[in-house]
C-alpha positions in Angstrom: 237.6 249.5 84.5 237.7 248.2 87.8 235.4 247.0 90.6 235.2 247.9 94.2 232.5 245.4 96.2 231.2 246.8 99.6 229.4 243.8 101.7 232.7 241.6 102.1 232.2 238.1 101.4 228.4 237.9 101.5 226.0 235.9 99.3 226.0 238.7 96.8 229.1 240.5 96.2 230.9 237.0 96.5 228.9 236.3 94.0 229.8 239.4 91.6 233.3 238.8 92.4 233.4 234.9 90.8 231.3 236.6 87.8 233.7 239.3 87.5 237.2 237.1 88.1 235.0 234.8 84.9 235.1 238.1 82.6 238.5 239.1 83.9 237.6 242.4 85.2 239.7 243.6 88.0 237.9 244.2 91.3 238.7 244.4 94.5 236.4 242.8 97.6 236.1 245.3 100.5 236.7 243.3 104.4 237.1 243.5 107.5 240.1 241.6 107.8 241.6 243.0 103.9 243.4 240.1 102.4 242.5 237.8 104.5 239.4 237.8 104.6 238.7 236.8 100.5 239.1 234.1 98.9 242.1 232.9 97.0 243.2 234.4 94.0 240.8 237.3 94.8 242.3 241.1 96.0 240.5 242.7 99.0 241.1 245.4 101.3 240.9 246.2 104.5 237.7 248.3 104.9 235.6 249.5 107.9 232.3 251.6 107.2 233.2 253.7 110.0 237.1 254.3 109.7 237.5 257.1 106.8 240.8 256.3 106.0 240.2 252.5 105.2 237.4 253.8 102.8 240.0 256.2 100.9 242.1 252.6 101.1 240.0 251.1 99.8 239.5 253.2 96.4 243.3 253.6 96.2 243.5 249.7 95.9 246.5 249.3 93.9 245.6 247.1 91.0 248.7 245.1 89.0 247.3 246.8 85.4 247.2 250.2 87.2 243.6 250.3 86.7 241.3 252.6 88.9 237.9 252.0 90.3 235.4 253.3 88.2 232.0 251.3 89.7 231.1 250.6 93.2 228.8 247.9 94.8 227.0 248.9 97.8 225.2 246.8 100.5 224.1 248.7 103.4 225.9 247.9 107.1 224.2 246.6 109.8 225.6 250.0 111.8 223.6 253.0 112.8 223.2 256.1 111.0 224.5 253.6 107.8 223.8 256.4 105.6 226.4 259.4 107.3 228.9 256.7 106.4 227.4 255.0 103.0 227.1 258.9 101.5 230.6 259.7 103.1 232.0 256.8 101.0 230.2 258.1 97.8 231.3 261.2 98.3 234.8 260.4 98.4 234.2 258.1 95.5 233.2 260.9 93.4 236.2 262.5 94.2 238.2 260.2 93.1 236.3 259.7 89.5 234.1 257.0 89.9 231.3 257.0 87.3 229.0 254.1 88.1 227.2 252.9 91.4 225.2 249.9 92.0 223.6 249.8 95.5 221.7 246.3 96.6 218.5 247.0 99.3 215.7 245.9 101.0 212.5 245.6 98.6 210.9 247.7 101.1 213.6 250.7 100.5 212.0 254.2 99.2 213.9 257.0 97.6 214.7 259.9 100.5 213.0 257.3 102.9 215.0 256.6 106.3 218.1 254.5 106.2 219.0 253.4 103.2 216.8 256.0 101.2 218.7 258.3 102.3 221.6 257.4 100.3 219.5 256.8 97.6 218.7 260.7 97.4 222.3 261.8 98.1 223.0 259.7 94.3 219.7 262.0 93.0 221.5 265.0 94.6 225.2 264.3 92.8 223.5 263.1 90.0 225.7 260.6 89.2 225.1 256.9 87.4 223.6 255.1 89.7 221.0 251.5 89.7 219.1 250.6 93.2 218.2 246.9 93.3 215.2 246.2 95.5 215.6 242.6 96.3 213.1 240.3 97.9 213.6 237.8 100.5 217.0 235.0 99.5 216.3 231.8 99.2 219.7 231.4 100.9 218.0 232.5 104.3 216.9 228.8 104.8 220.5 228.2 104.9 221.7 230.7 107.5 220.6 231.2 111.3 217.2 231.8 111.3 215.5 228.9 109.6 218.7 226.4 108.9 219.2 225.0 113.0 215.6 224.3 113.2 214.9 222.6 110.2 217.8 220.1 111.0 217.4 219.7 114.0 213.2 220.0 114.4 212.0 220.3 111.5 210.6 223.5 111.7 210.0 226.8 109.9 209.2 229.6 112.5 208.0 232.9 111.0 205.0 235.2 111.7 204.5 235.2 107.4 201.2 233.5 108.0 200.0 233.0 104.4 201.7 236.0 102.7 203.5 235.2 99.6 206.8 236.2 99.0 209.0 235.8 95.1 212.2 234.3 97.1 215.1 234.9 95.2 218.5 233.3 94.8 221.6 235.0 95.5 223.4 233.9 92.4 220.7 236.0 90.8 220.9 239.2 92.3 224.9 238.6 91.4 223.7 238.1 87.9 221.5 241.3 87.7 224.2 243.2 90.0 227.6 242.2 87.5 225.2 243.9 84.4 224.4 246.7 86.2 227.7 247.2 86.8 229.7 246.1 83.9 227.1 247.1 81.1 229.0 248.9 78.4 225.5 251.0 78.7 224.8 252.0 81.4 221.3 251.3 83.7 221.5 255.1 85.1 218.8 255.8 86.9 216.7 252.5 86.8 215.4 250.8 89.8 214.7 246.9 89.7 212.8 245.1 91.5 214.8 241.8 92.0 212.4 239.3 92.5 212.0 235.3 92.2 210.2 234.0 89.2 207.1 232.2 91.7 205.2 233.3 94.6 205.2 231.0 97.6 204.2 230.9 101.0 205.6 229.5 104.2 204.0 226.5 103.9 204.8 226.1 100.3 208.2 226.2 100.8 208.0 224.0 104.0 206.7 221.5 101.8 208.9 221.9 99.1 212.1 220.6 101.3 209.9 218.3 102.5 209.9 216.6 98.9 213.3 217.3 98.6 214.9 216.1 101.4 212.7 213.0 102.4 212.3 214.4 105.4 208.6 216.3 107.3 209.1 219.9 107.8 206.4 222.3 108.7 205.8 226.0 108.9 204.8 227.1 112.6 203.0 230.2 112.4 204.1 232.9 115.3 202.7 236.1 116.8 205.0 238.8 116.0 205.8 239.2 119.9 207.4 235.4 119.4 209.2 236.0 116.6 211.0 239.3 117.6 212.2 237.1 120.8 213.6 234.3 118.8 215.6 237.1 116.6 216.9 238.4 120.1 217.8 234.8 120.4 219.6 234.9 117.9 221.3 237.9 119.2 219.5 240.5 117.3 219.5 244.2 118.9 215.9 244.5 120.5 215.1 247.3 117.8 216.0 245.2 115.0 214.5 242.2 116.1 211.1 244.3 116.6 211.9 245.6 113.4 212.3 242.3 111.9 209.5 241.1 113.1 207.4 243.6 111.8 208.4 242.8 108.6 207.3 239.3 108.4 203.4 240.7 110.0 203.2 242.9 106.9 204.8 240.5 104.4 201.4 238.0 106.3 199.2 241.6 105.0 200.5 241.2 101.7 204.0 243.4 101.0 205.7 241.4 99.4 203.2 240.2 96.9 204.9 241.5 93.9 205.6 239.9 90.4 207.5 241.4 87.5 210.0 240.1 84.9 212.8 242.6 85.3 215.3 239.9 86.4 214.7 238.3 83.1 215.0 241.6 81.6 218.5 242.4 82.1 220.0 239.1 82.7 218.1 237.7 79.8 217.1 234.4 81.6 214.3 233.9 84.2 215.6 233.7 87.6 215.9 230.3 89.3 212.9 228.5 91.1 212.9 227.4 94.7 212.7 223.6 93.4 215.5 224.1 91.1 217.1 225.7 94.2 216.4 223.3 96.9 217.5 220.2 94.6 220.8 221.7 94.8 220.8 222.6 98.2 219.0 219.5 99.8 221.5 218.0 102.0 222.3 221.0 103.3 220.0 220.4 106.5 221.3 216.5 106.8 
């Protein structure tokens, strides 16, 4: 067995990869800059969603124990037409005789829906073993460029959420879910999770929550979803996405992302971590 991880080193497949190096399970981290780009003692390879011959690269990865890529971990590229490319790489995948594959998504994501969907139905089509994770919102987002700066620096959460409630997730738990899937003597063929957080919190809730924390005031500023697609241009968003963005915080305010469910628990066998759990770890990250 061995592990290719699409997604480079983001919050989840760097995450797989420490579980994986852990169980000693060879694997190979898929970026940009190959090598490079991973973490010590890690493998990687160079890999570009939209260059076909780093994705044959890629699956050829050369492992010391001569073992071949049997499961894949897929997180969708901020590119368009990310499924011509996300299906091309399954496709060759197959090819080569992998058997397992694990993609992350949006908790939004339907099957043959646009996008991501897409390659959703293309594993339906080959019917091959594949799990789709539908993740909520990360935890980790109050770490990153949207919501990190102006906490620091005004203490400030700017979202057009309103009071819709949303099961915020950690990372380390979608890696947790994600290694099972993937390294699960039986396999989860055909099951879709729904990766959510174990409470249901709001904006303000969460404001408040870092407020206790950290010792210091922050506060949730309610926006129009005109404003908030203008900061995520800001931020240097394509208009598109940044409309599209937007758009998703207005319906998570209607309710979308309102969901409960235990199937974290399920397959990892624990409950997934709270937020307060989470921020106590994470609380001088905004000193």
């Amino acid at each position: 067995m061995a592990i290719l991880l699409t997604g480079g080193t983001g919050k989840t497949s760097l995450g797989i990869a420490y579980l994986l190096k852990d169980a000693k399970i060879p694997f190979v981290i898929a970026s940009r800059k190959g090598q490079e780009g991973v973490p010590p003692g890690m493998q990687g390879a160079r890999f570009e969603w939209t260059d076909s011959s780093t994705l044959e690269s890629a699956l050829n990865y050369k492992f010391p124990g001569k073992e071949k890529i049997s499961a894949v971990y897929l997180v969708p590229p901020k590119i368009a037409d990310l499924e011509t490319s996300m299906n091309a790489l399954v496709d060759l995948a197959v090819k080569k005789g992998v058997k397992r594959f694990v993609l992350c998504t949006g908790s939004s994501t339907t099957q043959d829906g646009r996008g991501v969907g897409k390659v959703w139905q293309h594993f339906v089509n080959l019917k091959v073993d594949y799990t789709i994770l539908l993740c909520t919102w990360f935890m980790e987002n109050f770490l990153d460029w949207q919501h990190h700066a102006s906490i620091r620096n005004e203490g400030k959460i700017y979202s057009a959420c309103a009071d819709g409630r949303i099961p915020f997730i950690s990372a380390s738990d979608i890696a947790a879910i994600a290694f099972r899937t993937l390294t699960d003597e039986k396999p989860h063929s055909g099951k879709t999770y729904r990766v959510l957080g174990p409470m249901l919190l709001t904006y303000d809730q969460i404001a408040a929550k870092i407020s206790q924390a950290t010792g210091r005031m922050v506060q949730h500023q309610n926006v129009s979803e005109e404003e908030s697609a203008k900061r995520f241009q800001e931020f240097g968003m394509p208009d598109n996405v940044a409309k599209f963005l937007a758009k998703i915080e207005v319906d998570t305010a209607n309710g979308d992302e309102e969901r409960t469910g235990n199937d974290v628990e399920r397959v990892i066998g624990r409950p997934g971590q709270t937020f307060d759990a989470w921020v106590e770890v994470h609380k001088t990250s905004w000193d």
